[in-house]
LOLUM-188397 format. One record per residue (C-alpha): residue in one letter; x, y, z; residue number from 0. Coordinates in pm, whole numbers. Layout:
// residues N
<code->A; xx->X; yy->Y; zz->Z; pos->NUM>
...
END
This chain:
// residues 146
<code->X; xx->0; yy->0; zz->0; pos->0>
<code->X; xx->294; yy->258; zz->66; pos->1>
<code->X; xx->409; yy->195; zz->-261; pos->2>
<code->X; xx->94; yy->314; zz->-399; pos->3>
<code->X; xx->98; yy->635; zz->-213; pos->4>
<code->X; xx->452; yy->698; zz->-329; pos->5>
<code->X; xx->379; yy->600; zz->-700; pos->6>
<code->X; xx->101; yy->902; zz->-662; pos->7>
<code->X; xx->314; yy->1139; zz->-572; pos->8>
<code->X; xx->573; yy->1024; zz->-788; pos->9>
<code->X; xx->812; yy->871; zz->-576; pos->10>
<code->X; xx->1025; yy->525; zz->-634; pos->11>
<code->X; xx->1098; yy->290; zz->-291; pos->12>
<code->X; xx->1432; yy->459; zz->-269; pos->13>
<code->X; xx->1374; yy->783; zz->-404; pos->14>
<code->X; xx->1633; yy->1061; zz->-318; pos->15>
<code->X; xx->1500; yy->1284; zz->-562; pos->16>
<code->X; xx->1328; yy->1557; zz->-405; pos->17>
<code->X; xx->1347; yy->1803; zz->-679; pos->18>
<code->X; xx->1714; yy->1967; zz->-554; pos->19>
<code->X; xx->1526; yy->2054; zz->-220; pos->20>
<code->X; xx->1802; yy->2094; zz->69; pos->21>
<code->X; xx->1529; yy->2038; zz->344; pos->22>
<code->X; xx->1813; yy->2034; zz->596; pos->23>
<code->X; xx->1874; yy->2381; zz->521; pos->24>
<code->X; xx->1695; yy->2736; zz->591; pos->25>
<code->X; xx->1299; yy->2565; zz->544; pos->26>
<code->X; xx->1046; yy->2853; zz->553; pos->27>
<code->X; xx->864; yy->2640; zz->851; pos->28>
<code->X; xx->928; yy->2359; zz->1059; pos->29>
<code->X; xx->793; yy->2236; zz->1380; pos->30>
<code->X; xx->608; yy->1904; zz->1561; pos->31>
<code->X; xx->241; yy->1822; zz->1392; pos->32>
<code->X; xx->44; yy->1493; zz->1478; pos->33>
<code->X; xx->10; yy->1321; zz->1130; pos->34>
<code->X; xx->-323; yy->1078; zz->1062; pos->35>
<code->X; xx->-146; yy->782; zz->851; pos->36>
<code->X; xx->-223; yy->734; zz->508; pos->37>
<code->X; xx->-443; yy->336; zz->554; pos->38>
<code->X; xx->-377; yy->255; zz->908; pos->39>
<code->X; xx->-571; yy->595; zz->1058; pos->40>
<code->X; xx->-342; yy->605; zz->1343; pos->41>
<code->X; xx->-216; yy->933; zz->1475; pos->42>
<code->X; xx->109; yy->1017; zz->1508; pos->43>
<code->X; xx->323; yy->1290; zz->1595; pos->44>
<code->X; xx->626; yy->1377; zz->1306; pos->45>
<code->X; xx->844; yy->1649; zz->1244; pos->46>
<code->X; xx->701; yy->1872; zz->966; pos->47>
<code->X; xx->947; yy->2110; zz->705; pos->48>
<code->X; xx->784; yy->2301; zz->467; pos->49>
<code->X; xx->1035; yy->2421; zz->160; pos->50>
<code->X; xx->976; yy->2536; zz->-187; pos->51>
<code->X; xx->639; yy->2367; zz->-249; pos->52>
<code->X; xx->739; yy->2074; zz->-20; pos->53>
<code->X; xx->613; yy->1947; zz->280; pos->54>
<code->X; xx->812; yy->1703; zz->429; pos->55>
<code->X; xx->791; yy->1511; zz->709; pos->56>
<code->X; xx->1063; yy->1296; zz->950; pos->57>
<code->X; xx->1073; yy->1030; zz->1235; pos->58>
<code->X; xx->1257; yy->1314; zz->1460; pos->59>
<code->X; xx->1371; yy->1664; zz->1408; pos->60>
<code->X; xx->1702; yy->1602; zz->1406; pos->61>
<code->X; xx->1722; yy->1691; zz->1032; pos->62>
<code->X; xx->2002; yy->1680; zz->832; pos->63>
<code->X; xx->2142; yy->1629; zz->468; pos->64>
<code->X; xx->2148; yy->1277; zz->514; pos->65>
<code->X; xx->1802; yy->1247; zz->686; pos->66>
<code->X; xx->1511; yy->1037; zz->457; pos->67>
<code->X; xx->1167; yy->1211; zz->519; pos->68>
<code->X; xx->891; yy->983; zz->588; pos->69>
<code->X; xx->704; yy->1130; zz->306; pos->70>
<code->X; xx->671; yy->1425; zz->88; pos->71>
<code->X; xx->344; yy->1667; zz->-7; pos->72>
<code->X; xx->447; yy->1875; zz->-322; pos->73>
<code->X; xx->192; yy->2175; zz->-222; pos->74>
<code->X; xx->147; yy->2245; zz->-618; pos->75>
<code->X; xx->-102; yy->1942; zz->-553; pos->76>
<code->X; xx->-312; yy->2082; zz->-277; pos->77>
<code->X; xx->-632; yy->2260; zz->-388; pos->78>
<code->X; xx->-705; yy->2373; zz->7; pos->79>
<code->X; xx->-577; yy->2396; zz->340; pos->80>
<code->X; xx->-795; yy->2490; zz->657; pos->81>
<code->X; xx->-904; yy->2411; zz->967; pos->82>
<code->X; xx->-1098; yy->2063; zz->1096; pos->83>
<code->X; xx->-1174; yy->2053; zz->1426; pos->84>
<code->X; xx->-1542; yy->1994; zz->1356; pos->85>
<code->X; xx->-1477; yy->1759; zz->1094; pos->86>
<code->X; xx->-1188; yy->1511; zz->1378; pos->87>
<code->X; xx->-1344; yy->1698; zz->1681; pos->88>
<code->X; xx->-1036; yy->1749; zz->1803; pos->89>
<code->X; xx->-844; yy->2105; zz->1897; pos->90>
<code->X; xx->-579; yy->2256; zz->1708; pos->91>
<code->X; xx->-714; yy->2039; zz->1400; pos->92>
<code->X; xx->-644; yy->2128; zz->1016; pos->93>
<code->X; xx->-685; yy->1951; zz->681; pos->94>
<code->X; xx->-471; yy->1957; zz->382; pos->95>
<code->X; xx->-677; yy->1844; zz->33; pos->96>
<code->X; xx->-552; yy->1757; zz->-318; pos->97>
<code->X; xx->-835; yy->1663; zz->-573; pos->98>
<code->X; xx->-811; yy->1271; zz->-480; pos->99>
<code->X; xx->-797; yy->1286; zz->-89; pos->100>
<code->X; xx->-739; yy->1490; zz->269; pos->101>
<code->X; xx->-484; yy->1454; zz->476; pos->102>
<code->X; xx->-533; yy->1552; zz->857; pos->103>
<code->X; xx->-331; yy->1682; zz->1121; pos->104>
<code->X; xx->-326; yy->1837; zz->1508; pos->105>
<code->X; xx->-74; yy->2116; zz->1592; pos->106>
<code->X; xx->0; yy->2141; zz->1925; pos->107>
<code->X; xx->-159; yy->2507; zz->1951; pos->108>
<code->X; xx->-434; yy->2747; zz->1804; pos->109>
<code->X; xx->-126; yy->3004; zz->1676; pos->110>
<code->X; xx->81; yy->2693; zz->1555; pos->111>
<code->X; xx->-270; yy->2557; zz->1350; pos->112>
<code->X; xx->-308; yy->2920; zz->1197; pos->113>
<code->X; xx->48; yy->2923; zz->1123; pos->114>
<code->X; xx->77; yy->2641; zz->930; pos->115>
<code->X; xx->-215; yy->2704; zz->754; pos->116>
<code->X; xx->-69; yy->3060; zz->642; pos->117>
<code->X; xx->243; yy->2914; zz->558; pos->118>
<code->X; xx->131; yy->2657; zz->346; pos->119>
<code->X; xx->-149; yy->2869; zz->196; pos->120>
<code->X; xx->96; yy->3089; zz->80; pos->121>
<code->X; xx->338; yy->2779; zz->-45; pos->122>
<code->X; xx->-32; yy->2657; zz->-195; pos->123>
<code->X; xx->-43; yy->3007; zz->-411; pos->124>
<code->X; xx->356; yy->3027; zz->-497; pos->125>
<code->X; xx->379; yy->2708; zz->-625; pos->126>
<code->X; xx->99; yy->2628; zz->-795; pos->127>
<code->X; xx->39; yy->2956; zz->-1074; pos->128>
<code->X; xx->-115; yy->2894; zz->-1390; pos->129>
<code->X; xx->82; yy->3199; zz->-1543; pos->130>
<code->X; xx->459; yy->3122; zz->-1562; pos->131>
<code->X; xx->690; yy->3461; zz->-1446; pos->132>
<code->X; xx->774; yy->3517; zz->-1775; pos->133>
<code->X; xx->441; yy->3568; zz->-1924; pos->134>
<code->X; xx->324; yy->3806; zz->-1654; pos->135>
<code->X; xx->234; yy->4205; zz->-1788; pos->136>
<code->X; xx->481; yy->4465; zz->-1658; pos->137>
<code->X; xx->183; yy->4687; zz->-1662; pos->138>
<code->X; xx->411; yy->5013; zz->-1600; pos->139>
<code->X; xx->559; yy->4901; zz->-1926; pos->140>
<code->X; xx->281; yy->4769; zz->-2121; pos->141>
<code->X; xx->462; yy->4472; zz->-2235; pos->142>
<code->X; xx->512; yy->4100; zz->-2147; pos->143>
<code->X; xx->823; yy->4046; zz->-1934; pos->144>
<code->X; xx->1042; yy->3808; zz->-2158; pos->145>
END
């Protein structure tokens, strides 16, 4: 069954490949989250780093360049990210969709749940634009920037 969550989102068994990330290095956010598993629905508490349109996730926070994550959400994928705590009636609670499933997870306070909603709801926006930076209108200039 893991294999068929990595082959989703692209991943082999083994896969080191995490687009030339350095998650070890200056992430935009880190911090403890409790993680529902993917088929077993067990919770469990993981060490979260969010870094240009990743969100990774480890055993311990000890990160480093020769950490493996657990697993990998490339944000480009997620359509929403808010809060649940009426959906898992539990505090602190927010959910993270793509168009084939949610993912759920606790934060350990109300400020850290509306911070890592803000963080990856701007990670959400930044990496997933329909309009590439070259094709966008300096409008001061009246012209495409190329």
């Amino acid at each position: 069954m893991g294999s068929l969550w990595r082959a989703a989102l692209g991943m082999s068994e083994n896969s080191t490949n995490y687009d030339g990330v350095e998650f070890w290095s200056n992430p935009e956010r880190t911090g403890w989250l409790t993680k529902q598993g993917e088929y077993i629905k067990t919770w469990r508490r993981r060490w979260f780093v969010l870094k240009q349109g990743k969100l990774f996730w480890f055993k311990d926070s000890a990160v480093t360049r020769t950490s493996r994550p657990r697993g990998v959400i490339p944000v480009a994928t997620c359509l929403t990210v808010k809060g649940a705590e009426d959906i898992l009636n539990k505090p602190n609670a927010f959910e993270l969709s793509t168009r084939s499933e949610t993912m759920y997870f606790i934060a350990d306070s109300e400020k850290e749940k509306e911070d890592w909603i803000n963080s990856i709801g701007r990670s959400i926006v930044q990496h997933s634009r329909s309009v590439t930076d070259s094709e966008i209108v300096d409008y001061d200039n009246n012209s495409a920037k190329r």
